[in-house]
VEXBA-127137 format. One line per 4 residues: number of its first residue (from 1); their letters; for each residue y, x, z of C-alpha. Coordinates in Angstrom, 3 decimals. Each point is the difference from the previous one (the first is absolute). Layout:
N
NUM) a) Y:X:Z  ...
END
This chain:
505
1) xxxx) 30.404:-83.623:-8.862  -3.435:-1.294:1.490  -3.090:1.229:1.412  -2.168:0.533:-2.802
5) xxxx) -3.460:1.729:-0.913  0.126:3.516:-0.816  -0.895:1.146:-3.847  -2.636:1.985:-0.427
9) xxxx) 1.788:3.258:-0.612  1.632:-0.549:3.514  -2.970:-0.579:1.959  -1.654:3.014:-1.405
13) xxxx) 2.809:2.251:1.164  -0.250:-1.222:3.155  2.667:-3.005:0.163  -1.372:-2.553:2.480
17) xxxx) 2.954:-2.739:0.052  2.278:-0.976:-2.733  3.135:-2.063:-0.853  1.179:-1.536:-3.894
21) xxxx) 1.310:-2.108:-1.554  -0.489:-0.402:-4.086  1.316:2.729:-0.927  -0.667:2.613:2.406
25) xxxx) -2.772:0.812:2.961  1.393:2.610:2.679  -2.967:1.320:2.513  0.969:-0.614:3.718
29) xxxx) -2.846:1.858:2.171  -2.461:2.937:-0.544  -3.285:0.637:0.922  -1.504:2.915:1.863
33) xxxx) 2.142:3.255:0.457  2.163:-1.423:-3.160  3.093:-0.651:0.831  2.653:-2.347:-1.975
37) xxxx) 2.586:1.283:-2.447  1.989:-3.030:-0.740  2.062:1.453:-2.819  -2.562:1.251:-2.224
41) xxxx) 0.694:-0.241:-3.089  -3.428:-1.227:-1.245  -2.484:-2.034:1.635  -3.037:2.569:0.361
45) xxxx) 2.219:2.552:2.281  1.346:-2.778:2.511  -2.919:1.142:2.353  0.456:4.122:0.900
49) xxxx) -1.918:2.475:1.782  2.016:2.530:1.611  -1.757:3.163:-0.419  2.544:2.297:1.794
53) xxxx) -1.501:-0.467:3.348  -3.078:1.691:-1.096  -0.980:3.816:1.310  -2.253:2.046:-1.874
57) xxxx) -3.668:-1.162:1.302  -2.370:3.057:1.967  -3.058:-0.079:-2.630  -3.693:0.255:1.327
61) xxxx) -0.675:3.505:1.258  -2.471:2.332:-3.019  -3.235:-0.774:0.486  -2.857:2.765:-0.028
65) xxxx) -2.040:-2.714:-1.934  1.438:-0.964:-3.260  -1.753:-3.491:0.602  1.772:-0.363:2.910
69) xxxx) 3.151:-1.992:-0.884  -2.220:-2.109:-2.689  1.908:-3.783:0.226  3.205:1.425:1.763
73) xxxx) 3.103:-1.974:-0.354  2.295:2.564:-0.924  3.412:-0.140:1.579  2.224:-2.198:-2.124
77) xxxx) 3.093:0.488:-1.632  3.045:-1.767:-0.304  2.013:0.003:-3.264  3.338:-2.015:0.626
81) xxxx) -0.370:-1.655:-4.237  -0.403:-2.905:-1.448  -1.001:1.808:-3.221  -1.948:2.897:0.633
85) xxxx) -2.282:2.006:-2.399  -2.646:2.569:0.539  -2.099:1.910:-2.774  -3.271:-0.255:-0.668
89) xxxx) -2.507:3.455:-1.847  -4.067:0.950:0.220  -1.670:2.705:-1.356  2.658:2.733:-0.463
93) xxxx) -1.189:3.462:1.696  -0.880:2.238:-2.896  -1.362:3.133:0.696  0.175:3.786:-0.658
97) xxxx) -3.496:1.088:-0.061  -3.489:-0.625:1.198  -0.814:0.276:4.127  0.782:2.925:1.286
101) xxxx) 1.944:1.029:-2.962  2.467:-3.930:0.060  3.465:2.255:1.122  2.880:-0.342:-2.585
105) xxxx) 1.010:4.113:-0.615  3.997:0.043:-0.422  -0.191:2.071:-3.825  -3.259:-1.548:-1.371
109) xxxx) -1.414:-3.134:-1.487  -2.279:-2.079:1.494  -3.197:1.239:-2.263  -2.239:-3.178:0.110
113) xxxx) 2.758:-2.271:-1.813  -1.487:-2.045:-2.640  1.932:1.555:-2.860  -0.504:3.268:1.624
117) xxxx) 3.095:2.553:-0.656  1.464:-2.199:-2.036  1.363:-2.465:3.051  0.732:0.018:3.486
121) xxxx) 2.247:2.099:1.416  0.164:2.906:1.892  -0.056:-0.308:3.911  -0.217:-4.144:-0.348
125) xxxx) -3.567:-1.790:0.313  -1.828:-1.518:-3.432  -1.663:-3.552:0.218  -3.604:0.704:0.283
129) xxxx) -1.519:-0.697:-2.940  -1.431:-3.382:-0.915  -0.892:-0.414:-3.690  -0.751:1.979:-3.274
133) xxxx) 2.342:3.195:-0.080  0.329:-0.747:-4.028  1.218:-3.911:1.462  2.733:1.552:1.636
137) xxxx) 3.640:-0.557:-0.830  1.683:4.414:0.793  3.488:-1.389:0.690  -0.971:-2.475:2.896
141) xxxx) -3.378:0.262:1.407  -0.002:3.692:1.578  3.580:-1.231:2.191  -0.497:-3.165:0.908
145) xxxx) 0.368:0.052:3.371  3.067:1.829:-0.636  1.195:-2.537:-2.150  -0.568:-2.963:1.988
149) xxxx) 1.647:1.608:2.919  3.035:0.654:-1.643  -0.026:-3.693:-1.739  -0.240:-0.835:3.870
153) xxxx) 2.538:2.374:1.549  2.569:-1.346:-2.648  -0.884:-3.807:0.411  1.056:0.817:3.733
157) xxxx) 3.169:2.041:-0.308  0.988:-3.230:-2.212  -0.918:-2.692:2.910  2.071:2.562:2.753
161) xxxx) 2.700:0.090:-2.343  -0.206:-3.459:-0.357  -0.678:-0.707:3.441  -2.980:-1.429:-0.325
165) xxxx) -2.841:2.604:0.796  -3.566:0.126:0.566  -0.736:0.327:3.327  -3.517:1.117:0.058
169) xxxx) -3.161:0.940:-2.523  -2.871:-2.223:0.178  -2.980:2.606:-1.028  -3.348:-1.286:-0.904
173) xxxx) -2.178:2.937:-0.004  -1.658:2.692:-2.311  2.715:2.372:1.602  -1.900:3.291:-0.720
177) xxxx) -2.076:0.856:-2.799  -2.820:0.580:-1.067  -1.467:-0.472:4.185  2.697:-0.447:2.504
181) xxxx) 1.293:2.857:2.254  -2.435:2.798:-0.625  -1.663:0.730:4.114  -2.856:-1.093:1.111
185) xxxx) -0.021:-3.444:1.327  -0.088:-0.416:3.479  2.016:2.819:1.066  2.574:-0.203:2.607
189) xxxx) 3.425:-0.405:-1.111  1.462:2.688:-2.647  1.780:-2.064:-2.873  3.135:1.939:1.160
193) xxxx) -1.536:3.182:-1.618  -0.846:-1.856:-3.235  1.880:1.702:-2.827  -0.840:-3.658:-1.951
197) xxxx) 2.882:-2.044:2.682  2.130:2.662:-1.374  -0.451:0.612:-3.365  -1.558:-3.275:-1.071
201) xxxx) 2.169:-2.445:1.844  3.084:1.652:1.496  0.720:2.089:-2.728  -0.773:-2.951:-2.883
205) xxxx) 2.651:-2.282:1.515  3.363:1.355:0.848  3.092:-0.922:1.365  0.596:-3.564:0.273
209) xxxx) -3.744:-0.733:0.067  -0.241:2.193:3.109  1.403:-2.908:2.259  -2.359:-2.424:-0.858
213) xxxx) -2.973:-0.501:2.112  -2.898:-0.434:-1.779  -2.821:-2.546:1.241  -3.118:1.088:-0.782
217) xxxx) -3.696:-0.696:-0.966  -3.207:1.783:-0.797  -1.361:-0.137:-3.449  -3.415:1.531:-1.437
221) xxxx) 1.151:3.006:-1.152  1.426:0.623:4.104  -3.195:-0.350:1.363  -1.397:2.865:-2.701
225) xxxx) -0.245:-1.866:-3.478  -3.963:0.464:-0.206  -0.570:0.826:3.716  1.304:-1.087:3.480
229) xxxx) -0.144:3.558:1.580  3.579:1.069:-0.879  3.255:-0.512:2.555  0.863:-3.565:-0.344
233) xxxx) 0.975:-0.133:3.220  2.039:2.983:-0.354  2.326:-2.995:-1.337  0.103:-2.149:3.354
237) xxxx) 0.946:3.485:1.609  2.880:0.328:-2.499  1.510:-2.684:1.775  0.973:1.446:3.332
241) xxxx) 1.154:3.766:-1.826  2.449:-2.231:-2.551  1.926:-3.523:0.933  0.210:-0.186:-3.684
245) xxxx) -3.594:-0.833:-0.277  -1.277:-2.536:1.419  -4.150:-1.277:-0.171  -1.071:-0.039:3.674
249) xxxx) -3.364:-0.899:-0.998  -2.499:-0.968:-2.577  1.659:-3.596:0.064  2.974:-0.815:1.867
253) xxxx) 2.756:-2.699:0.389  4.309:0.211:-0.291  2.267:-2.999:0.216  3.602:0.428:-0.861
257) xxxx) 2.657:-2.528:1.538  2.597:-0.357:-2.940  3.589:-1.497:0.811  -1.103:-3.633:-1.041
261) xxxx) -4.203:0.242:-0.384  -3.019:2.444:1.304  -2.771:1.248:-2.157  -3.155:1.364:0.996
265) xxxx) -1.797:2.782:-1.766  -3.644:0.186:0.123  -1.993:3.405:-0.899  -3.486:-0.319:-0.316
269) xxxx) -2.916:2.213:-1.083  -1.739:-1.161:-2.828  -2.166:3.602:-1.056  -3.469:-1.961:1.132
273) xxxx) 0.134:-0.695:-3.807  -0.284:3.304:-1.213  -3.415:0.517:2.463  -2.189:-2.663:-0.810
277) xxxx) -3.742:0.894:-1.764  0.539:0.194:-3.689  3.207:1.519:-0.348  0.243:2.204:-2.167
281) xxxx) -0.643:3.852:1.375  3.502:1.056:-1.046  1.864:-2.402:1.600  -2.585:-0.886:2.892
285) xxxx) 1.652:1.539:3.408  -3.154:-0.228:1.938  -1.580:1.951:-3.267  -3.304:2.172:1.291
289) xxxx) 1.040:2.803:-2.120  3.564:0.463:1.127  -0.498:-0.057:4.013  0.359:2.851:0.249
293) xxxx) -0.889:1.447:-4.311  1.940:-0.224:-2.875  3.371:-0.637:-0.095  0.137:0.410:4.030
297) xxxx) -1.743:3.522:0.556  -0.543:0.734:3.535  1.536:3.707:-0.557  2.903:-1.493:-1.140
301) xxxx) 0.025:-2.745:2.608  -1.304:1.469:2.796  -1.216:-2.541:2.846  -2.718:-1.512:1.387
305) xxxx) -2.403:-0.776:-3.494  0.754:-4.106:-0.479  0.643:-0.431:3.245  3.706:-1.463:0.616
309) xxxx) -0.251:-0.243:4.213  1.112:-0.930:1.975  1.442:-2.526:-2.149  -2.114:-0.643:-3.231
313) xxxx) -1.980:-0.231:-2.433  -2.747:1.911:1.228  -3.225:1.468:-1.923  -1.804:-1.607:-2.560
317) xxxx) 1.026:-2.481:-2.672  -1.636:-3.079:2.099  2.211:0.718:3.038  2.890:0.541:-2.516
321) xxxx) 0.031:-3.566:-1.380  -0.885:-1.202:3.632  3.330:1.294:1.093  2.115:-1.465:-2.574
325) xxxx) -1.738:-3.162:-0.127  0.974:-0.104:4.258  3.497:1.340:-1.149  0.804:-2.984:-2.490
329) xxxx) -2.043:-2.890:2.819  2.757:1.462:2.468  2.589:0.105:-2.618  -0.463:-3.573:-1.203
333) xxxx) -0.434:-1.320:3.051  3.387:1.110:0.997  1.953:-1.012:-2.701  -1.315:-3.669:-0.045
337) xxxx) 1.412:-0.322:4.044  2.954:1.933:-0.767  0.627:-1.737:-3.290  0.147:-3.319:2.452
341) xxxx) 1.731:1.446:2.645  3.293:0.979:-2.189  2.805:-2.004:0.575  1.688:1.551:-3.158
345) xxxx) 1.818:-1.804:-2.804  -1.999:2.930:-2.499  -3.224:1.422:-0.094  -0.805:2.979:-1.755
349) xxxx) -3.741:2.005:-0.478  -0.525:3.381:-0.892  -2.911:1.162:-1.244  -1.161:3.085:-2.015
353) xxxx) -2.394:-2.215:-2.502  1.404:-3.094:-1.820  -0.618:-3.490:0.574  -2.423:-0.294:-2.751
357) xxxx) -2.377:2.557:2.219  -1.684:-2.406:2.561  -1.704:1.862:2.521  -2.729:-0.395:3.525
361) xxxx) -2.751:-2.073:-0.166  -1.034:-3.362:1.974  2.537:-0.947:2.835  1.981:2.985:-0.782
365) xxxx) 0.849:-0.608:-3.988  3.112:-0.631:-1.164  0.074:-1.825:-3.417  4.210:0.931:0.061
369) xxxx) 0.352:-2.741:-2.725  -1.316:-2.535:2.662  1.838:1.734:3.044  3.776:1.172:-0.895
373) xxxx) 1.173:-3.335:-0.482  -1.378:-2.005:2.825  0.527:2.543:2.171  4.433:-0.475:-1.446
377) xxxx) -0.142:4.046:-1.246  2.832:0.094:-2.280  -0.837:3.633:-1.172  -2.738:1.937:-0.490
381) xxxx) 0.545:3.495:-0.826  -1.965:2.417:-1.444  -0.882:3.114:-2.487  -3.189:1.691:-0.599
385) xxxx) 0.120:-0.856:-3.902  2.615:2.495:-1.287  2.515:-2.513:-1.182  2.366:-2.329:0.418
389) xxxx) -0.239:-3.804:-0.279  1.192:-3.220:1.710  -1.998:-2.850:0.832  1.853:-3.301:0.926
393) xxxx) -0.280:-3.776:0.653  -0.812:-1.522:-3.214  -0.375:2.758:-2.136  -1.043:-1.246:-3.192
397) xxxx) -2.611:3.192:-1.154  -1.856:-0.237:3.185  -0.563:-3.573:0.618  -3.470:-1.097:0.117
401) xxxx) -0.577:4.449:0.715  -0.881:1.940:3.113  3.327:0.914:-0.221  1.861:-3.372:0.672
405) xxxx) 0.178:-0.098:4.200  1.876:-3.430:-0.286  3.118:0.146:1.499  -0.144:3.276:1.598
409) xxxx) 1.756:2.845:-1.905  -1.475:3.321:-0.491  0.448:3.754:-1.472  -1.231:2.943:-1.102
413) xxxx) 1.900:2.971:0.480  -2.381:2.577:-0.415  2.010:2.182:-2.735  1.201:2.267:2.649
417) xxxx) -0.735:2.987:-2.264  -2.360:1.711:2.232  -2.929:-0.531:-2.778  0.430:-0.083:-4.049
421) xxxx) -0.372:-3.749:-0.735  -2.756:-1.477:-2.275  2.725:-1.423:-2.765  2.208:0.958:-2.010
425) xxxx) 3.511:1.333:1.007  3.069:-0.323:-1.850  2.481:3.074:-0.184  2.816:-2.047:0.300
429) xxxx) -1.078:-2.120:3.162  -0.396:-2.887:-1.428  -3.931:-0.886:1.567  -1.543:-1.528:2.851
433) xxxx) -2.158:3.159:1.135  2.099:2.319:2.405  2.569:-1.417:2.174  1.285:-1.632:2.867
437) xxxx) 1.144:-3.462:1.277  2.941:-1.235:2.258  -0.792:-3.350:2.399  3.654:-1.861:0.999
441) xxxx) -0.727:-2.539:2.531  2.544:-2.701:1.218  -0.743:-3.046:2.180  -1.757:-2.338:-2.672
445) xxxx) -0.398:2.632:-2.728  -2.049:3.178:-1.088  1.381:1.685:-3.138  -2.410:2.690:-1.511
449) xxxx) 1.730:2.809:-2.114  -2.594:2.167:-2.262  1.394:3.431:-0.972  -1.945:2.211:-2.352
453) xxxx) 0.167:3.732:-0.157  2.609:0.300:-1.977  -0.835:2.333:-2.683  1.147:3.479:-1.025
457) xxxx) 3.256:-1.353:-0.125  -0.054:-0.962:3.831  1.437:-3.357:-0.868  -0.192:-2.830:3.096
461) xxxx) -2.114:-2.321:-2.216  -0.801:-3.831:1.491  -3.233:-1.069:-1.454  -0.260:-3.161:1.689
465) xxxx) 1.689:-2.650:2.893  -1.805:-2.995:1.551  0.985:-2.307:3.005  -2.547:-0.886:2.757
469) xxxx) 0.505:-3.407:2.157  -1.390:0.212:3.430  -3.419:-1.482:0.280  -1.000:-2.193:2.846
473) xxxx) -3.217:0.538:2.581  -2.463:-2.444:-0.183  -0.958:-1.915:3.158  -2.381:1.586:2.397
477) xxxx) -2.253:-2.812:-1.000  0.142:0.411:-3.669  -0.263:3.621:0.592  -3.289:-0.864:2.184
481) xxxx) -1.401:-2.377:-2.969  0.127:2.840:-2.279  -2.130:2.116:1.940  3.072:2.475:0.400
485) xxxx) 0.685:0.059:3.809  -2.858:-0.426:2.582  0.950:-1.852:3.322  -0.398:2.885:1.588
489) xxxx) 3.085:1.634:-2.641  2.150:-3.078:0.822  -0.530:0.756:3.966  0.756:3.524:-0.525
493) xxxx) 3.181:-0.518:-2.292  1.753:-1.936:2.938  -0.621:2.714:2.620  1.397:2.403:-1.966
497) xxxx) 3.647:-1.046:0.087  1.163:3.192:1.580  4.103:0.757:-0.281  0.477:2.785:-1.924
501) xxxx) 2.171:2.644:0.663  3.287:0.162:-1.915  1.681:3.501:-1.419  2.741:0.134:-2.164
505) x) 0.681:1.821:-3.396
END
């Protein structure tokens, strides 16, 4: 054998010198904290990380300001695979009633359920309802939170039993219906009192799905559907009263160190686009006749009128859109340096709105059709449109659409079951409306697995597969010709290069 250069596939996981001959190319030296395993038995895994070094990481101490750990770098995690798979849901906290009425009684029906007595079940939430009551379908859209749940529970007591499991739940927002935790907004911290943790979340998704952490956004509905005054950041609290949830702030970073690759995770906050001027008042957070009114009644929320402090927003619809609009610049900002600063073979966003929902406005828009792929994202993921559909590279239907995002892969998993979707639902699972979807992620590789809801029969039901190639960054130069970075984001990325702190699961 003779020096020779290193394939592609070897570089990328981390080989650095290799030896050949015609028939066969061995790696002799690793990069980094890689180290060489010279009897692989295929070429990707000759370069290891050793993850049994690692100690569970001390997290940032709970803030008093749910702002306060906005950008954090959340303590990693190590996950000693070279196949590893994580699933992916939005929109899926149903409800039991209205304000201060939303508590799921053990022996009684939830009574706002879209088919009324006629679905639901007793003790269990109901999606809230979305669409005309005579549009709904009895059998599946008063459970279908339930439903996905279970098709989720049973898709991971297969992987365990397989050996194979999930190893955490990628959640992209709309987590309680119809406006978020019901307090006040800028309280201090009393999520552990929320019956909604319990009954909405803990109780929906049992046993197996209890030892997943789930890493979480904000969506609309969070922040108070048609108003900002309810307890979003009752959420951000959450995280320091359960290590199973996880959403330090309003947009947030993770990277995960896999046995032969890293991936970085990127949360952002993209609700600016449900507060510009001429939104419609139903679905307008920064609404004048919801802050405090209608649909957030300052008896039933009692705090300080539309006044979030000492964290935000604060009175008055101008200040309102002033507050997102500062949230997003901050946001954006961030994820353009951190973007550049990872060092990861994948890149993954997470955002409540799809990629077809551009948001900001002059240096701060984001046009994501123009930004995921420069920028190497490899996933977007998203909900907020109850349903469940996969964009990827080269998709014939939405070439030439605001849908195509070039190479860059992206989803909508918004059929969570928390709210009746617009279409029509099939009794025997066999649609694209509620469901779930499972990500497995190897060193050159994402596979995406959609699962429906399964139907009355509670079948596991596959409605779809597609394979995602890892897309490269552009330069910072070609990034800086299409008006994406600034030189001041290209100084910022390369101070940024921090070490982050390893934990293992």
């Amino acid at each position: 054998m003779v020096t020779k250069d290193c394939p592609d596939l070897m570089k990328r996981g981390h080989c650095t010198n290799c030896m050949g001959n015609k028939v066969k190319t061995i790696c002799k030296a690793c990069s980094g904290n890689y180290t060489l395993d010279a009897n692989a038995t295929s070429p990707e895994v000759f370069c290891i990380y050793n993850c049994t070094g690692f100690v569970p990481a001390t997290r940032p101490s709970k803030p008093t300001n749910a702002q306060t750990h906005n950008g954090v770098h959340w303590p990693s995690v190590c996950i000693a695979e070279s196949v590893s798979r994580f699933f992916t849901i939005g929109d899926w906290g149903g409800v039991c009633g209205w304000g201060a009425g939303n508590v799921c009684e053990p022996d009684q029906k939830p009574n706002m359920c879209i088919c009324g007595p006629d679905c639901g079940e007793k003790g269990k939430p109901c999606p809230m309802p979305n669409k005309v009551p005579g549009a709904a379908n009895h059998q599946i859209d008063g459970i279908a939170q339930r439903l996905v749940s279970e098709r989720m529970l049973a898709r991971q007591k297969k992987l365990k039993q397989d050996g194979t499991p999930a190893r955490f739940i990628v959640n992209v927002g709309d987590n309680f219906y119809p406006g978020g935790i019901d307090f006040h907004c800028g309280l201090e911290d009393k999520s552990a009192t929320s019956m909604q943790f319990k009954q909405i979340w803990k109780a929906m998704y049992r046993e197996d799905l209890q030892d997943l952490e789930w890493w979480s956004v904000l969506g609309n509905h969070d922040y108070g559907g048609v108003c900002y005054i309810k307890g979003w950041d009752q959420q951000i609290f959450f995280t320091w009263n359960d290590e199973k949830w996880v959403m330090p702030g309003q947009y947030w970073r993770r990277s995960v160190q896999y046995a032969n690759f890293k991936a970085d995770f990127f949360f952002v906050d993209g609700n600016l686009y449900d507060t510009v001027q001429g939104t419609d008042e139903g679905h307008n957070l920064c609404s004048k006749g919801h802050n405090p009114g209608e649909k957030c009644e300052i008896n039933v929320y009692p705090g300080d009128g539309g006044n979030c402090a000492p964290t935000g927003p604060h009175g008055g619809q101008p200040d309102c859109m002033a507050w997102f609009e500062n949230l997003w610049s901050a946001n954006y900002k961030w994820l353009k340096q951190e973007l550049q600063a990872s060092d990861a073979e994948w890149q993954f966003v997470v955002n409540h709105y799809p990629a077809t929902y551009n948001l900001g406005k002059g240096t701060d828009n984001v046009h994501w059709a123009k930004f995921l792929e420069p920028m190497g994202v490899d996933l977007y993921i998203s909900g907020h449109t109850h349903e469940q559909t996969v964009h990827y590279p080269g998709k014939p239907e939405d070439q030439g659409k605001p849908e195509d995002m070039g190479k860059t892969a992206w989803v909508i998993t918004g059929g969570g079951g928390g709210i009746t979707t617009f279409g029509a639902v099939d009794s025997d699972g066999e649609d694209d409306q509620y469901g779930f979807m499972e990500v497995a992620l190897s060193l050159d590789q994402l596979n995406i697995s959609a699962y429906s809801h399964g139907g009355v029969n509670n079948k596991t039901i596959l409605r779809s597969q597609h394979s995602v190639t890892p897309v490269p960054r552009a330069s910072n130069e070609r990034l800086l010709e299409l008006g994406i970075l600034t030189e001041e984001d290209v100084h910022a990325s390369l101070s940024t290069g921090m070490p982050s702190i390893m934990a293992v699961v």
